[in-house]
matplotlib code that plots the C-alpha trace (Angstrom):
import matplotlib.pyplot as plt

x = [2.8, 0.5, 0.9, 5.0, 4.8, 3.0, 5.3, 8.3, 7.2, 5.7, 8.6, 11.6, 9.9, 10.2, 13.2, 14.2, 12.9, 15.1, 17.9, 16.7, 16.0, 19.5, 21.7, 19.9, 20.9, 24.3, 24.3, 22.5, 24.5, 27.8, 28.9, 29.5, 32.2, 29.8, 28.3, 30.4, 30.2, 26.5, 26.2, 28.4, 25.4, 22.9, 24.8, 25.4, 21.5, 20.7, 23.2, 21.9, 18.3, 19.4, 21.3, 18.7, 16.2, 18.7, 18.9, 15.0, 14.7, 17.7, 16.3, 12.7, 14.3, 16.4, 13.5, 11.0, 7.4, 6.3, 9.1, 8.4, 4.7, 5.9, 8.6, 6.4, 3.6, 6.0, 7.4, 4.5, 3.0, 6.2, 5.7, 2.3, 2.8, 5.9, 4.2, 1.2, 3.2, 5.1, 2.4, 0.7, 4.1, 4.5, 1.0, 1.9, 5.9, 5.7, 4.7, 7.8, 10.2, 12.3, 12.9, 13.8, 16.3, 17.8, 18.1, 19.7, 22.0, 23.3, 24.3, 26.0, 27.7, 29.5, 30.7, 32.1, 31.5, 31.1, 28.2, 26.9, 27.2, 25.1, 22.6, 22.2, 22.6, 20.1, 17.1, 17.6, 17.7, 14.4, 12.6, 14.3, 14.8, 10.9, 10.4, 12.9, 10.1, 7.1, 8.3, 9.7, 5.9, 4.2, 6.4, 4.7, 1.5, 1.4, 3.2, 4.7, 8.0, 8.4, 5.3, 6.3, 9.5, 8.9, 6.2, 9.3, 11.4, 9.1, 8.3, 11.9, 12.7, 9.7, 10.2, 14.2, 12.9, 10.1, 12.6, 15.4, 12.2, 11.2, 14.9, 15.0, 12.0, 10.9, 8.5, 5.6, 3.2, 1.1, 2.5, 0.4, -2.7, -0.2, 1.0, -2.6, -3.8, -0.8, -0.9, -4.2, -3.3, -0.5, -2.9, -5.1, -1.8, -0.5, -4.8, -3.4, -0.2, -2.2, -4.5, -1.5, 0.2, -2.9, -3.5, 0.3, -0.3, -3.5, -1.6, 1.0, -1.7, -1.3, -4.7, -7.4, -10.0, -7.9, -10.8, -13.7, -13.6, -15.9, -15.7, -13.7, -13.7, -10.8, -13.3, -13.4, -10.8, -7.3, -4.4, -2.1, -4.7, -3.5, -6.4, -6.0, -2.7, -3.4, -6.4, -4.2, -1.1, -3.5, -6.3, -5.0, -7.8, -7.5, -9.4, -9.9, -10.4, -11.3, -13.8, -10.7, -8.6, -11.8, -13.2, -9.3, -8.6, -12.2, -11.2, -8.1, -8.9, -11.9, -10.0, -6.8, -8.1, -10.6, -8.5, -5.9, -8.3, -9.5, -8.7, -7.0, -9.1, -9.3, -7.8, -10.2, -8.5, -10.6, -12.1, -10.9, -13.2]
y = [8.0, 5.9, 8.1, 7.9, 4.2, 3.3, 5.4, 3.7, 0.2, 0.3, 2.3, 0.5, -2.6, -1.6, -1.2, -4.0, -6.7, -5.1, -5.6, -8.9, -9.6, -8.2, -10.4, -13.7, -12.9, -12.5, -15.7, -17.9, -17.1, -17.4, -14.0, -13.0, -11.0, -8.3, -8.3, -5.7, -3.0, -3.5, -2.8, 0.5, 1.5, 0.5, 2.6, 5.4, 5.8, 5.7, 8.6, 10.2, 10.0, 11.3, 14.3, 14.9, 14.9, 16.9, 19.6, 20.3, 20.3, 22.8, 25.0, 25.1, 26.2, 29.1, 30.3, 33.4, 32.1, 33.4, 31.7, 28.3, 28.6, 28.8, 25.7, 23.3, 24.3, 23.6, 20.2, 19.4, 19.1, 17.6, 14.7, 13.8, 14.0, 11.5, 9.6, 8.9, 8.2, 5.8, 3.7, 3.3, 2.8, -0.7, -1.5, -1.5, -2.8, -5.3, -8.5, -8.3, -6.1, -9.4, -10.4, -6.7, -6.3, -9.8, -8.3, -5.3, -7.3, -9.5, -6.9, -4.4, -8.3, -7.9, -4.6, -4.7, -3.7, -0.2, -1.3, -3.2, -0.3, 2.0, 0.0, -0.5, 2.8, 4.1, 1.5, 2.3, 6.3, 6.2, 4.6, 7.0, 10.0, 10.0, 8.7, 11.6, 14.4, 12.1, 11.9, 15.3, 16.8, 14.6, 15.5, 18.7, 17.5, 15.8, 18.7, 15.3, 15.5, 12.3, 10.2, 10.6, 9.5, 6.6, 5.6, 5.9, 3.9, 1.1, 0.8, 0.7, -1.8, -4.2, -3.8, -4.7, -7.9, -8.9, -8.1, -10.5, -13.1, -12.8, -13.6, -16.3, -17.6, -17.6, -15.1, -15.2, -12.8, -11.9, -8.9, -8.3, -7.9, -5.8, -3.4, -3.1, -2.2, -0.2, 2.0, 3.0, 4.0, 5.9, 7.6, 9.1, 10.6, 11.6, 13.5, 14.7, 16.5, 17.9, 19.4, 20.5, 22.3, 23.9, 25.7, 26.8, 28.3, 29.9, 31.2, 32.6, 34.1, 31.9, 30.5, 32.1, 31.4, 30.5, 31.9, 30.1, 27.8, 24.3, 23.7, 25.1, 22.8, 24.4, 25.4, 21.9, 19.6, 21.9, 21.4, 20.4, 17.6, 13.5, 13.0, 16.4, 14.9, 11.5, 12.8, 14.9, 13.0, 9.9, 11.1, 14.6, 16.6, 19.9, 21.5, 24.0, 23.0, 25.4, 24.8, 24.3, 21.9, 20.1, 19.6, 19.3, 16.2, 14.4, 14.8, 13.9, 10.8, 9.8, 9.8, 8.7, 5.8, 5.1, 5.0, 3.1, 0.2, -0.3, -3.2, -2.7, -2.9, -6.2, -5.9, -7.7, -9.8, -9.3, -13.0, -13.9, -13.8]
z = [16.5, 14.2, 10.9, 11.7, 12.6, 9.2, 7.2, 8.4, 8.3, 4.6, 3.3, 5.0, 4.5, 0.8, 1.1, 3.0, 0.7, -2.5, 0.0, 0.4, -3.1, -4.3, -1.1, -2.2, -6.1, -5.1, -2.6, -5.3, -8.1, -5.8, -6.0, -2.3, -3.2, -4.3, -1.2, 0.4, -2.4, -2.1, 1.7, 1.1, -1.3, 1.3, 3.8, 1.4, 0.1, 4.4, 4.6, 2.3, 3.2, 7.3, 5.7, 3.9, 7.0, 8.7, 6.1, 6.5, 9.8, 9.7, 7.2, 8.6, 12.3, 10.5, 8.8, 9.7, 10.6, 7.0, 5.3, 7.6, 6.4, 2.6, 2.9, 5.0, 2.4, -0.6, 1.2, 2.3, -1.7, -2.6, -0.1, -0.8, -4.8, -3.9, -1.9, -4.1, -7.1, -5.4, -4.6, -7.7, -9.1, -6.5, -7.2, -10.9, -10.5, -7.4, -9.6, -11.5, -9.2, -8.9, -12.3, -12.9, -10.2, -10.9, -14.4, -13.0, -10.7, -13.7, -15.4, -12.5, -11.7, -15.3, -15.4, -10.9, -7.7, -8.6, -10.2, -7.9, -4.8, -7.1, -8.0, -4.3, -3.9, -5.9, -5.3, -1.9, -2.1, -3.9, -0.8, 1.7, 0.3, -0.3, 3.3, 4.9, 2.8, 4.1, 7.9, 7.8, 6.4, 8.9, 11.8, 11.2, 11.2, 14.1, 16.3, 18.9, 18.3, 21.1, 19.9, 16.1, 17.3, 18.7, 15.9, 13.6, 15.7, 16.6, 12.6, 11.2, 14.0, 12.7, 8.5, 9.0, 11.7, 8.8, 5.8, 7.7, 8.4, 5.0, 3.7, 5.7, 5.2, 8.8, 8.1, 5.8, 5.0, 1.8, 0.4, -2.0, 0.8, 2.6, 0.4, -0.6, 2.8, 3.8, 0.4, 1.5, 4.9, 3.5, 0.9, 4.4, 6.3, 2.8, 2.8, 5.8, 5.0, 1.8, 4.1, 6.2, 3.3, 2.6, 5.7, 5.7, 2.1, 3.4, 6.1, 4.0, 1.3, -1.4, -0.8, 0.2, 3.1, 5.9, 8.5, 6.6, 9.2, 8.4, 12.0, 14.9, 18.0, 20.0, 22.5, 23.8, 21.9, 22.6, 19.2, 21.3, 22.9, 22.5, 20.7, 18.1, 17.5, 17.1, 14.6, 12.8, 12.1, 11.5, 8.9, 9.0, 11.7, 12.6, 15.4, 13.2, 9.3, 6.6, 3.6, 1.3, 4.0, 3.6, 0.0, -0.7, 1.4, 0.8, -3.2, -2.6, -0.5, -2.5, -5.8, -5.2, -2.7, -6.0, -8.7, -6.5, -5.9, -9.0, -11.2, -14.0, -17.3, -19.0, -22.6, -25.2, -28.2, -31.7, -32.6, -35.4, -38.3]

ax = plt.figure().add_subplot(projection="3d")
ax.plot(x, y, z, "-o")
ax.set_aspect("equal")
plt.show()
């Protein structure tokens, strides 16, 4: 329910203040007319991103259990190379995603509405598609079909009240400190579907070790367990984690949460001579 519920709240929030930022260009500059064409691009890219969701969970079902191991292994990779370029892309775009989809806006405002309903379109199909592969890899993970679901709810529900609160300025929050802390806790569930993807690849003999066990606790702490799946969809536990699961998710954690962090360099000026 956690993993689901952060996922949904960082990525529709995301989403919800490029809404926000494209509506109040349109208001300001007194072109309201465009504000229809935009909403069919909004509603379009969330199409999209459901169909999308649909057609995985459609495929995975019709699958045999060594083609299911192979796609959730494949999406699974997918979803967490996504996910982790998407954040260090907002960590480096967020100061001047404004400017640039004013800039955008301008332009799509000269040319007409069809314009305007893709740019919509596409800046909003970015943040879902991605978040259809990340739900769908961490539904997986988590095995709680009903918990996940609710996390998922519950977090869409709160980044569309914040991203209407935000427009109207009845909400403030500092962004920058959130998207800070909330890239890193999608960088540990997105350690968690890598580790997922690997067992599923060891399972299907891509990898090997899948019975080098580091630790196997099933004994006493059940998969199916509250706390196995809260462990698992949260920092991505397993009862049962192999050698590779394990130097593969503290790498992956450790250097992406590292680099990710980090301050950019300071560029020197020569002195003049």
């Amino acid at each position: 329910m956690l993993s689901t519920f952060i996922i949904a709240l960082r990525e529709g929030l995301e989403a919800a203040l490029i809404v926000g930022i494209l509506v109040a260009y349109l208001v300001k500059s007194d072109q309201r007319s465009h504000l229809r064409p935009l909403w069919t691009g909004v509603f379009a890219a969330i199409a999209l991103s459901l169909a999308l969701g649909a057609f995985l969970s459609y495929t995975s079902a019709e699958l045999s259990s060594k083609g299911e191991e192979l796609f959730a292994g494949t999406t699974s990779f997918v979803a967490v190379g996504l996910v982790t370029w998407m954040v260090f892309w907002m960590k480096r775009a967020a100061r001047g995603l404004r400017d640039e989809l004013h800039g955008k806006a301008a332009v799509a405002v000269s040319t007409g509405s069809l314009s305007i309903a893709s740019l919509a379109f596409f800046a909003v199909a970015r943040e879902g598609l991605e978040t259809s592969l990340f739900l769908y890899t961490n539904f997986k993970t988590v095995g709680a079909f009903s918990t996940a679901t609710l996390g998922l709810i519950l977090g869409l529900a709160l980044a569309v009240g914040l991203g209407y609160g935000i427009y109207n300025r009845a909400v403030k929050i500092n962004l920058s400190k959130f998207f800070t802390y909330s890239g890193v806790a999608l960088i540990v569930v997105a350690g968690g579907v890598l580790s997922y993807g690997i067992h599923e690849f060891q399972e299907f003999g891509f990898l090997p070790g899948p019975d080098a066990f580091a630790w196997d606790i099933t004994s006493w702490m059940p998969k199916e367990s509250f706390i196995a799946s809260l462990l698992g969809g949260t920092i991505g536990f397993d009862t049962t984690t192999s050698w590779l699961q394990l130097f593969a998710w503290a790498a992956y954690l450790g250097l992406t949460i590292a680099a990710y962090l980090s301050k950019p360099a300071k560029v020197k000026t020569p002195l003049n001579a």
